[in-house]
Phi, psi and omega in degrees: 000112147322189176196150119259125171268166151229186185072014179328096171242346178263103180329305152348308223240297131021269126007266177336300202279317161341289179306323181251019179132329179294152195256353174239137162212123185237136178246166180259136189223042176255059194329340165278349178265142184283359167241026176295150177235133168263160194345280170349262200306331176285310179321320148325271216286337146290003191280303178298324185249011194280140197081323162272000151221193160286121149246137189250115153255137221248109174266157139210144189033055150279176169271154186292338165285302145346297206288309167336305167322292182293323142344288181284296183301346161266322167098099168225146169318300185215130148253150193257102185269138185234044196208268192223344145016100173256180193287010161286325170294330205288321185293357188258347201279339163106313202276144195301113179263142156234140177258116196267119183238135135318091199288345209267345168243029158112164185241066211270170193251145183214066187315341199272328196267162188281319182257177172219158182203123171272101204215145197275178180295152219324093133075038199259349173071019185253138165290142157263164126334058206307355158295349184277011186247356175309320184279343185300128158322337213020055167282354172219157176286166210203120169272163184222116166239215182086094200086306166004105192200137155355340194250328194226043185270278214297330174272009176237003170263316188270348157300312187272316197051077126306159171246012132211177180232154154225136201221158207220258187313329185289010188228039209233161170238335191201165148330046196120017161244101192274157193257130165304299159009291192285322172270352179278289169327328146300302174278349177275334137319327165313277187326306147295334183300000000 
């Protein structure tokens, strides 16, 4: 079972989530999100952790060239489209994609992306309905966030059997500031599950 933390802006916390185990660490360039990060500070912070996880930078609806840039000049692994993104896009931006669905419009296809990510609407950090996944093929592997924490990550392992899970807000004291505390206790629920 994977693990991605995401909403990353601090090194510190970075660092941390690395260090104790995540195999994803994601940052947002989503301007409208209260953990959007600009280049600089993400590229610090890959800086600090490359080779000890995946870096993820976290898109919607950018242009594809935009996603591309950023992509390189920070040197991330994946990017993560979070928005209306179709699989022309995902096959033209170069880079290993995870493609973020709302199970809740349905379970469309993305031949082009490497991942799938199951997520309540943009990103909101509230659980679906996790019975709407019932039906998924599993033909790609698949993160599953939305809600997610520590106290009930086990029981969303044993329900859904994702091959990861990710999570942002549930492991936060504020907005882009994660509580170690919460994420060493997340993964060590993982872990055990």
């Amino acid at each position: 079972m994977k693990i991605k933390i995401c909403g990353l802006m601090r090194v510190e916390d970075a660092v941390f989530a690395a260090e104790s185990g995540a195999d994803f660490l994601g940052m947002i360039f989503v301007r409208e999100s209260p953990r959007c990060i600009d280049v600089e500070r993400a590229t610090e912070i890959a800086d600090a952790v490359r080779g000890k996880a995946k870096l993820v930078g976290v898109f919607r609806d950018a242009p594809n060239e935009n996603v591309r840039e950023i992509a390189e000049s920070v040197g991330l692994d994946f990017v993560q489209l979070h928005g209306a993104e179709s699989d022309d896009d995902i096959a033209a931006i170069g880079v290993p994609v995870i493609k973020t669905i709302n199970p809740a419009e349905g379970l469309p296809a993305f031949p082009h992306a490497e991942w799938i990510l199951f997520d309540s609407s943009s990103g909101t950090g509230r659980r679906f309905d996790w019975s709407l996944l019932a039906s998924y093929d599993r033909t790609k592997p698949f993160l599953l966030a939305g809600g997610i924490t520590p106290e009930n990550v086990a029981a969303a392992i044993t329900f859904v059997r994702p091959d990861a899970i990710d999570v942002a807000s549930g492991v936060e004291s504020s907005p882009g500031v994660k509580d170690h505390w919460k994420i060493a206790r997340l993964i060590e629920r993982v872990r055990r599950a």
